[in-house]
C-alpha positions in Angstrom: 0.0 0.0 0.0 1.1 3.6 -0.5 2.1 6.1 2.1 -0.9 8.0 1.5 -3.5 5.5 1.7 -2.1 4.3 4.9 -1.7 7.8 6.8 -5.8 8.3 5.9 -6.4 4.1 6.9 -4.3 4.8 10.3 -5.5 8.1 11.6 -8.9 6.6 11.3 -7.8 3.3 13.4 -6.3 5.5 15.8 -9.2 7.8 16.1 -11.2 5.3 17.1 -9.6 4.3 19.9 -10.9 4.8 23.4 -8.6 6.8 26.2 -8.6 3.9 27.8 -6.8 2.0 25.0 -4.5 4.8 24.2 -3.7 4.2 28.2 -3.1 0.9 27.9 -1.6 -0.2 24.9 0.4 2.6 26.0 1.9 1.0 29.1 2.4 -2.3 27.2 4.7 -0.4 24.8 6.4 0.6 27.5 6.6 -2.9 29.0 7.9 -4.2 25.8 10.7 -1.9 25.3 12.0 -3.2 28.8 12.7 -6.2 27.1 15.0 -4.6 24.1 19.2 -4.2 24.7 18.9 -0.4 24.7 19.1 0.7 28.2 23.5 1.1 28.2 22.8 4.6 26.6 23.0 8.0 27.9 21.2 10.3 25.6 17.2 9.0 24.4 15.5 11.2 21.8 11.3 11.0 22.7 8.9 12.8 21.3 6.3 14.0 23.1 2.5 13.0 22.5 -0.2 14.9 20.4 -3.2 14.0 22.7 -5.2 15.4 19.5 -4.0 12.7 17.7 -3.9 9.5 19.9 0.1 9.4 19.5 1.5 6.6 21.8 1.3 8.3 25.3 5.2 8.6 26.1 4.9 9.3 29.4 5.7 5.7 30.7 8.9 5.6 28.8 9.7 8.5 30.8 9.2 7.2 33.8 11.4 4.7 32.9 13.7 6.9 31.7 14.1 9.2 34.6 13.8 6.0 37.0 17.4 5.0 35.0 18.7 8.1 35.3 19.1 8.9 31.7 19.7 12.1 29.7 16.2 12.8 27.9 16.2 14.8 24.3 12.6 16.4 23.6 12.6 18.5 19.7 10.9 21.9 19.3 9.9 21.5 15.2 10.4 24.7 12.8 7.6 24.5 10.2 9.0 26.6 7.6 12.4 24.3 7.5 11.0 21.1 8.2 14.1 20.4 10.6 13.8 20.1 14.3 15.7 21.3 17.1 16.9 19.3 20.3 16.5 20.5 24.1 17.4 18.6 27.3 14.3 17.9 29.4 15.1 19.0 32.6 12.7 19.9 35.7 12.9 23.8 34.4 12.0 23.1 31.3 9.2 24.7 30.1 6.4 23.3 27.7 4.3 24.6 25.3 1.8 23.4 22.9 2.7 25.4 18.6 0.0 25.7 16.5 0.1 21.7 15.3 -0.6 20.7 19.3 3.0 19.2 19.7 4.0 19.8 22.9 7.7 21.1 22.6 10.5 23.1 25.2 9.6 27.0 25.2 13.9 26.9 25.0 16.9 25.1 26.9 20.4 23.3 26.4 20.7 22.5 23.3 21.9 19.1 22.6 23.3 18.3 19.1 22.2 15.2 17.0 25.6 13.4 17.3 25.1 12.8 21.0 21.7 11.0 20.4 22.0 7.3 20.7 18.2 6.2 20.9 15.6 7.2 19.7 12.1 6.7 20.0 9.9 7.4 16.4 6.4 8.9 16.1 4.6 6.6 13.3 1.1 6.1 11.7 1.6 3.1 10.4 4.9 0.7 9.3 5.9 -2.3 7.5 7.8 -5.6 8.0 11.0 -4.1 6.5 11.4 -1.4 9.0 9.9 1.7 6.8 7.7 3.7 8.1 5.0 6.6 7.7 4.5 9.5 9.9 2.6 12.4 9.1 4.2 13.8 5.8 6.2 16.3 6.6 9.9 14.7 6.5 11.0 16.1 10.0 12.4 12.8 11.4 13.3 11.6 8.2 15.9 14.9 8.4 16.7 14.2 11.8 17.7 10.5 11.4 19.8 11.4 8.6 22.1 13.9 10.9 22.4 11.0 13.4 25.2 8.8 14.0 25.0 5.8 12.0 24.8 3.7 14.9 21.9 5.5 16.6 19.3 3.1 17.5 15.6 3.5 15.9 12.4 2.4 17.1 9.1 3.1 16.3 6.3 2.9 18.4 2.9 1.2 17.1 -0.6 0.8 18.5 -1.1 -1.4 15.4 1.1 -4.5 13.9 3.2 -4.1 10.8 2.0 -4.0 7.4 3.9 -6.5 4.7 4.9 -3.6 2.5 5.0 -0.1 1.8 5.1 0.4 -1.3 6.1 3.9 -2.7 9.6 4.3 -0.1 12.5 5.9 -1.2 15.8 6.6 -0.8 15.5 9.4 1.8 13.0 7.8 4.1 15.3 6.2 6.9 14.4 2.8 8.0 13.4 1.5 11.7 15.7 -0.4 13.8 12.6 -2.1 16.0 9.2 -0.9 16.0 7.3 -1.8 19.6 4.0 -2.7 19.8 1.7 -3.9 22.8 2.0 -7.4 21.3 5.5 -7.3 20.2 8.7 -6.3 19.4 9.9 -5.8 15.4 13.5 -6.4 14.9 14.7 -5.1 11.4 
């Protein structure tokens, strides 16, 4: 299926979900990732949920985070460059919903892209290769790209993978794992 199709097919799944399985299926993500070899790391890229949208409610993986005393990376996105800018989340920092309802850091210490080892992917929908569709726009696809090589990918799913995507290119950067509440997708 195309990128298209399955951004309209998957805002409409996720739309239909109830809080309550936002909640849940949230916290099973969560428990999944415990299970994954990333945790040796010191700086973890999350994004931070669009309630609006039933994004994957990251707060749980922040627990987690903050219970293993990591260094947490939250972006504040430009929307005329498409690129996004990394902030340490500290207990000072400040957040503030933009225009799109992405909550982001009012401002910070900024933490350049090199010094990013996980990081944890925003996704509509994804395939059994490790490709995967967000929204459109190409931010995260821009980010990955100024990443170190070996900086550790995963998505986060509601749903389970579809077998292809079919119009991927050469820009779009592929998953390492992609967690779901039933599983864990190894690419």
């Amino acid at each position: 299926m195309k990128k298209a199709e399955l951004r309209n097919i998957y805002k409409v799944k996720r739309q239909q979900l109830s809080e309550t399985d936002v909640d849940s299926f949230s916290i099973a993500i969560a428990n999944q990732l415990l299970n994954l070899n990333i945790w040796d790391a010191s700086f973890y890229h999350i994004f931070l949920a669009i309630e609006e949208q039933k994004e994957v409610n990251t707060d749980y993986i922040l627990n987690i985070l903050s219970g293993k005393d990591k260094n947490i990376v939250i972006s504040k996105s430009d929307f005329k460059t498409y690129e996004m800018t990394h902030f340490l989340l500290t207990d000072s920092t400040r957040i503030k919903k933009n225009t799109y309802n992405i909550p982001e850091p009012i401002d910070g210490i900024e933490i350049s892209n090199n010094k990013i080892e996980v990081v944890f992917i925003p996704l509509l929908a994804f395939d059994k290769q490790g490709n995967r569709v967000g929204y459109g726009k190409g931010f995260y696809d821009r980010f990955l790209s100024q990443c170190n090589p070996e900086t550790i990918k995963i998505g986060l799913s509601f749903f389970e993978a579809e077998t292809e995507i079919s119009d991927t290119f050469d820009g779009d950067i592929k998953l390492d794992f992609c967690v779901t509440p039933e599983r864990v997708y190894e690419f």
